[in-house]
N, C-alpha and C positions, 0 to 999 in steps of 0.2 A: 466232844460231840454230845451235847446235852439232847435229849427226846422231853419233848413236851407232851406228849401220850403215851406211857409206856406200856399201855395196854395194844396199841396201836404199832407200837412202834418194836412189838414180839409179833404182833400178826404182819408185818411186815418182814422181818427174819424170816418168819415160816416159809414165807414166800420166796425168799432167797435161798433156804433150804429144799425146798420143794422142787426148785430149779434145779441143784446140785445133783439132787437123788434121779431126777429121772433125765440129767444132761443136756437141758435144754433150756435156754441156748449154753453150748458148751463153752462160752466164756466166761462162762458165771465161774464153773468149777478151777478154769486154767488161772483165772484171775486171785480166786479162794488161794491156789497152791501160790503163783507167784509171790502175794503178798506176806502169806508165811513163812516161804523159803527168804525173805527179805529182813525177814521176823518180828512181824508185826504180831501183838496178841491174838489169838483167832477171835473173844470178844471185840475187840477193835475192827477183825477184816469183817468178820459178818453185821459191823456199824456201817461202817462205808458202804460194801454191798447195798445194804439198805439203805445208804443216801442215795444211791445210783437208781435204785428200784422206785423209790418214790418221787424222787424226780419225775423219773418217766411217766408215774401214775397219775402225777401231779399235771405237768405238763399234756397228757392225755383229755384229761379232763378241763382244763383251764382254755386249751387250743380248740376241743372238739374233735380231735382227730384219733387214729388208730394206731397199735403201737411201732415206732421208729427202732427195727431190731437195728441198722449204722449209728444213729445218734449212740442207741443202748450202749452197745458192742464198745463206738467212741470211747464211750466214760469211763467202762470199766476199764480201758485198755491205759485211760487218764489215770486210774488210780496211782498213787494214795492221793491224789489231787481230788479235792470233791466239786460238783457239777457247779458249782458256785462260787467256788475260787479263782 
């Protein structure tokens, strides 16, 4: 998973972090564990996360709409599959 803005694409982590820390939505974190207990690198899980996150933000903004916590919830629960495979 290559990032074309890696300044970008850490302030997107944060946001996946940010999630974790305050458990919301609590699939963020279930999904964090699954994929480690699976053993993925944690830089890898908090890559995906953040393809899951900017999807959403992506799609948010490109549709004009507000945020889809089932679609969200969907993706991650798709993981290690990403929104675009």
């Amino acid at each position: 998973m290559e990032e074309t803005n890696p300044y970008l694409g850490e302030k997107i982590i944060e946001g996946v972090r940010q999630q974790i820390a305050i458990d919301d939505p609590p699939e963020v974190k279930e999904t964090y564990d699954r994929l480690i207990v699976d053993g993925h690198p944690e830089k890898e899980v908090f890559k995906m996360l953040a393809c899951v996150l900017s999807t959403e933000m992506f799609e948010m903004m490109k549709q004009n709409r507000v945020f889809d916590r089932q679609l969200y919830v969907r993706r991650l629960l798709e993981l290690p599959t990403l929104p675009w495979e």
